[in-house]
C-alpha positions in Angstrom: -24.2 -20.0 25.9 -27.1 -21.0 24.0 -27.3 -20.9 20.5 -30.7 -20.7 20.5 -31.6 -17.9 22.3 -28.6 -15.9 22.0 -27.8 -15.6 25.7 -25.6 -16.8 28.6 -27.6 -19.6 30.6 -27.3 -20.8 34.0 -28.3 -22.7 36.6 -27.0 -22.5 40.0 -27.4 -23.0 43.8 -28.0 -18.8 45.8 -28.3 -18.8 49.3 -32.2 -18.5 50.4 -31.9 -14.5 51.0 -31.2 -14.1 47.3 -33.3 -16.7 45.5 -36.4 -14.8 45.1 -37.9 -14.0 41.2 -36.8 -10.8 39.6 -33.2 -10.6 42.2 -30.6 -9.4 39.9 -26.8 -11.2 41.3 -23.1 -11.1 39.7 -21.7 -14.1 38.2 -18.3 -15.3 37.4 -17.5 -16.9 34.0 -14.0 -18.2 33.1 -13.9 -17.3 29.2 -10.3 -18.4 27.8 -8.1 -18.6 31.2 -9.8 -15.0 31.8 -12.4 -14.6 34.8 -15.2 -12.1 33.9 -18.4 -11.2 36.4 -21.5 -10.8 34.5 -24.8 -10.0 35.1 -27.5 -12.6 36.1 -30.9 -12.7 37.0 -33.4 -15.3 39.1 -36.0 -16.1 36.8 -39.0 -19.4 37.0 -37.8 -22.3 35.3 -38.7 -23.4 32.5 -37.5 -19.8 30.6 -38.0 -21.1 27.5 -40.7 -23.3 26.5 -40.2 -24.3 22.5 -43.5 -24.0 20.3 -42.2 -27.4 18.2 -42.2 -29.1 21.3 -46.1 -29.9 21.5 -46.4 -28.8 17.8 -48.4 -31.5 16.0 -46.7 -32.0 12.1 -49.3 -31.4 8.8 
């Protein structure tokens, strides 16, 4: 979960015939002894690039 964005986030090894931008895959989380598939998608990394992180302070 990030805190930031609000979203699950995930980073994980697919098989070749899956890993291709925009492929939409199930995942499995474990959320309190409970196993849950969500959905997940393959997207370029990075997939969020902070504007404070080259920001210049005043």
């Amino acid at each position: 979960w990030s805190p930031l964005l609000k979203k699950m986030i995930a980073l994980a090894s697919v098989d070749t015939a899956h890993s291709h931008l925009g492929t939409k895959l199930q995942m499995e989380i474990t959320i309190e002894a409970v196993r849950h598939k969500v959905a997940a998608k393959i997207v370029n990394m990075p997939f969020f690039n902070p504007k404070r992180k080259t920001a210049v302070p005043v």
